[in-house]
C-alpha positions in Angstrom: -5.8 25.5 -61.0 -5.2 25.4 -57.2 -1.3 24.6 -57.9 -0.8 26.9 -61.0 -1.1 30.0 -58.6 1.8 28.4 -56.2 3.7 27.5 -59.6 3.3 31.1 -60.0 3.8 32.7 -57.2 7.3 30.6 -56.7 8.1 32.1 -60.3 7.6 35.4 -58.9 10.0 34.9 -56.0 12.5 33.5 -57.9 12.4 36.0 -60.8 11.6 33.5 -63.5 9.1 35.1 -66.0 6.2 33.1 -66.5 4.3 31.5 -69.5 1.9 34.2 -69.8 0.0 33.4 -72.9 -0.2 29.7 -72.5 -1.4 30.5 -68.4 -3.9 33.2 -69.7 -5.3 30.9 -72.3 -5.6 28.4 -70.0 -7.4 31.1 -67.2 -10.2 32.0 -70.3 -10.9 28.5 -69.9 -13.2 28.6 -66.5 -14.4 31.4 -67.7 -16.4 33.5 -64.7 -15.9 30.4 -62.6 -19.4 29.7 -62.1 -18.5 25.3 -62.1 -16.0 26.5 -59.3 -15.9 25.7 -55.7 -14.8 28.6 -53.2 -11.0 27.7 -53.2 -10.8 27.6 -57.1 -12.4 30.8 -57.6 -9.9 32.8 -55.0 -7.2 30.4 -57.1 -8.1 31.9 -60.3 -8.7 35.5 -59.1 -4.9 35.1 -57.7 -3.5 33.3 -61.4 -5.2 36.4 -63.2 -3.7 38.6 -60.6 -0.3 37.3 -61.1 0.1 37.6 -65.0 -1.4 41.2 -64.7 -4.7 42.8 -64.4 -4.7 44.5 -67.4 -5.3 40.5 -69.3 -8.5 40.1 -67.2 -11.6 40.0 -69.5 -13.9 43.1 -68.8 -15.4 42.7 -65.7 -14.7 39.4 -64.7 -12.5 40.9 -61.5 -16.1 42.3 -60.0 -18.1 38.8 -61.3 -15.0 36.7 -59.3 -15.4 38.7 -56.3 -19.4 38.3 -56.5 -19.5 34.6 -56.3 -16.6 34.6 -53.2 -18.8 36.6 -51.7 -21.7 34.0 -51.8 -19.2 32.2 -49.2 -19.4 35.0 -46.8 -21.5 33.5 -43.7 -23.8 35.0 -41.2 -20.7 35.8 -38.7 -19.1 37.8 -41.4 -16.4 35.2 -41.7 -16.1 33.1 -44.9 -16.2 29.3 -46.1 -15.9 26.9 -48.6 -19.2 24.9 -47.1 -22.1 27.0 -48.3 -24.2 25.1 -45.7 -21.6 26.2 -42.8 -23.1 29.3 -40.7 -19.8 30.0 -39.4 -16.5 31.6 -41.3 -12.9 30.1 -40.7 -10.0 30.9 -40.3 -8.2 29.6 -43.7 -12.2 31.0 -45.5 -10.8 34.4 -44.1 -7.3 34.5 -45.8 -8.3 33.1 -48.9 -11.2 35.1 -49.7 -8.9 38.0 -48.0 -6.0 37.2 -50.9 -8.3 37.3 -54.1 -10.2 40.2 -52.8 -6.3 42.2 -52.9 -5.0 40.7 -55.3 -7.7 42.2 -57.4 -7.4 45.3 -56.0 -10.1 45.8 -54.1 -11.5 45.2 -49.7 -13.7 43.2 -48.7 -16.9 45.1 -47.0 -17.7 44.7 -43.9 -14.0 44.5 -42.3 -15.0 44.6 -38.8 -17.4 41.9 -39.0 -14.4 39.6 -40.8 -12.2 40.5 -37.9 -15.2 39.8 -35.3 -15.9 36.8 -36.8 -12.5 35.6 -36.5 -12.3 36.7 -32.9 -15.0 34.2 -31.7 -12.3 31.6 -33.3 -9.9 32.0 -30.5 -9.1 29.1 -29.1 -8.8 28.5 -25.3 -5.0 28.1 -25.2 -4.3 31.8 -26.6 -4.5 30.6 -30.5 -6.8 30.2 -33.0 -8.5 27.2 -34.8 -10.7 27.0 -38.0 -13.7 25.9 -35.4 -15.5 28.0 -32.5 -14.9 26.8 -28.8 -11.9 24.9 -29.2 -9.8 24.1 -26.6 -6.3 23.6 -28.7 -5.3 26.1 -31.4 -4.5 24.9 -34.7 -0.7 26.5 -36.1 -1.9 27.3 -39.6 -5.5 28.8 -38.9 -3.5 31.1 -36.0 -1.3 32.2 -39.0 -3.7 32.9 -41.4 -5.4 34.8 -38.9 -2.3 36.7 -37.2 -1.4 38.1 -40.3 -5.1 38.9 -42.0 -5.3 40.7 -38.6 -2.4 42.4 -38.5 -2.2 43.3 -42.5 -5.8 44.8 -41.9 -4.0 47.0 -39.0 -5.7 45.6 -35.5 -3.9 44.6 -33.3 -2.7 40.8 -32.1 -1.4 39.6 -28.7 1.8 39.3 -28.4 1.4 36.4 -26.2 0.4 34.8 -29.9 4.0 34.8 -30.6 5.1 32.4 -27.6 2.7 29.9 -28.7 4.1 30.1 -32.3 7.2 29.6 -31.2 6.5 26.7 -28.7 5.0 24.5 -31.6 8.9 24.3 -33.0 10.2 20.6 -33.5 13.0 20.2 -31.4 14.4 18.1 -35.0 13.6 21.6 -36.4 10.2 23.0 -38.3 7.0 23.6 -36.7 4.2 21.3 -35.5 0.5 22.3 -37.0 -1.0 21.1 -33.5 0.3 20.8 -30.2 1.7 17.4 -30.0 1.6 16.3 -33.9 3.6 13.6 -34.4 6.2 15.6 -36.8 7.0 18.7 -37.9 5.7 20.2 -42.0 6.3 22.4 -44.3 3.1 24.2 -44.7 3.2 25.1 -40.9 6.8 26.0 -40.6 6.4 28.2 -43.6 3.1 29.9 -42.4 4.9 29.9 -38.1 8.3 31.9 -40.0 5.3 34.5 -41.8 3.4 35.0 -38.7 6.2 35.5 -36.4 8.0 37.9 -39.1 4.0 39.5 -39.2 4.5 40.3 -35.3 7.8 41.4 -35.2 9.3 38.2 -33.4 12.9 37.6 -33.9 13.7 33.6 -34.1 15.8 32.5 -31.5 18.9 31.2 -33.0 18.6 27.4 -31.9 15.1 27.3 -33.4 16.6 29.1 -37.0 19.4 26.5 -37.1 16.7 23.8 -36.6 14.5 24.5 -39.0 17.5 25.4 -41.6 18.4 21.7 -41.5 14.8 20.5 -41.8 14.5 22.4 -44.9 17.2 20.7 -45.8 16.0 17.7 -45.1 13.2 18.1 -47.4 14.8 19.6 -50.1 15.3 17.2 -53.3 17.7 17.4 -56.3 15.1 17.8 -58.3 14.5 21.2 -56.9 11.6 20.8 -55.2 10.5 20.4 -51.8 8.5 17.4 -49.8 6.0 18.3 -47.2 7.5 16.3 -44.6 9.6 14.1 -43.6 7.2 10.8 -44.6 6.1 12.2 -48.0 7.5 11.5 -51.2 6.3 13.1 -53.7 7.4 16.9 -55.0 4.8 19.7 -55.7 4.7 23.0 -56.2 2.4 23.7 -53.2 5.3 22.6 -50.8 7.9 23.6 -53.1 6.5 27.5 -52.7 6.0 27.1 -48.8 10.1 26.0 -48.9 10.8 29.0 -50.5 8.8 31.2 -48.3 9.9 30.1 -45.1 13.9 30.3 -47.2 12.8 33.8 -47.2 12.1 34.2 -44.1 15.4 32.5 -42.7 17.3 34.0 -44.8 16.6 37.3 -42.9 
């Protein structure tokens, strides 16, 4: 389930028309979700999304978003732990995605964006736990662009620390002083930055050109970094969105 939506969604961008009965047959199968955890249910909210609304059983859209919302936490953040008292960064974004991609908001919008402000880390960024000193790259993406997609506003200063997590190899690190550069958080720096309206400086776009290429396989597929070997259609869709954004 959780890599049929980024089979899809890398369909989409590429213009490829997908399987649609055998993926909707295959949807019918979890039913309303009930046996799934909080990332599966905004994962199957998203497949149904994807091969159009109008195959969703009756009702199931509303029953989806009911048991995300049983993630939402006292802050009026969300997460996957239903023990956790606090919402996160990557909780926000993916309940955020299945609530649009059915159509609908999530209530309480100032309390999501409150919660995630108490996220802020102390170096300008934001991490996925309260009180931390050192952002984290893809929790301050997911955040920069719920924020900004909800229309509040972001520091600019947000941007500068984006941009100071590129590789000097190319790609992006997803914490100050990782070890190397990834696909996930180059792909999610490029949305972010293209979110706020930050140009890439020209170095930094060449860079990251030739670590895509670095990654990129025959096979038409992408690795997540430069010490993985295997192909997926997770990191093959973050290649292609952060091609997107390049190509720009």
């Amino acid at each position: 389930m959780y890599y049929t939506i980024f089979m899809l969604a890398g369909m989409q961008a590429l213009d490829v028309p997908p399987p649609v009965e055998h993926v909707e047959a295959y949807l019918r199968t979890f039913a309303d979700g009930k046996n799934l955890d909080f990332v599966h249910l905004s994962a199957l909210a998203r497949c149904w999304a994807s091969i159009g609304l109008a195959r969703i059983p009756d009702g199931l859209d509303r029953a989806l978003l009911d048991r995300i919302e049983q993630f939402r936490k006292p802050d009026g953040g969300y997460d996957g732990d239903r023990n956790a008292s606090h919402g996160t960064a990557y909780g926000a974004f993916v309940a955020l995605g299945a609530y649009e991609d059915m159509g609908k908001t999530p209530p309480k919008l100032l309390k999501l964006i409150q919660a995630l402000k108490r996220l802020e880390s102390d170096d300008g960024a934001w991490s996925n736990v309260a009180g931390a000193k050192t952002g984290a790259l893809n929790a301050t993406a997911g955040a920069v662009i719920l924020i900004q997609h909800l229309g509040f506003p972001v520091n600019q200063t947000v941007g500068d620390w984006v941009l100071a997590q590129a590789h000097p190899q190319g790609g992006f690190l997803a914490v100050p002083g990782a070890p190397l550069p990834d696909l996930l958080s180059t792909a999610t720096a490029l949305h972010a930055l293209a979110a706020m309206d930050r140009r890439l400086p020209s170095a930094i776009h060449e860079r990251c050109l030739d670590f895509l290429d670095s990654l990129w396989t025959a096979e038409g597929g992408f690795h997540g970094h430069w010490a993985d070997e295997h192909v997926d259609a997770e990191y093959t869709f973050y290649g292609l969105l952060a091609l997107g954004h390049l190509s720009l």
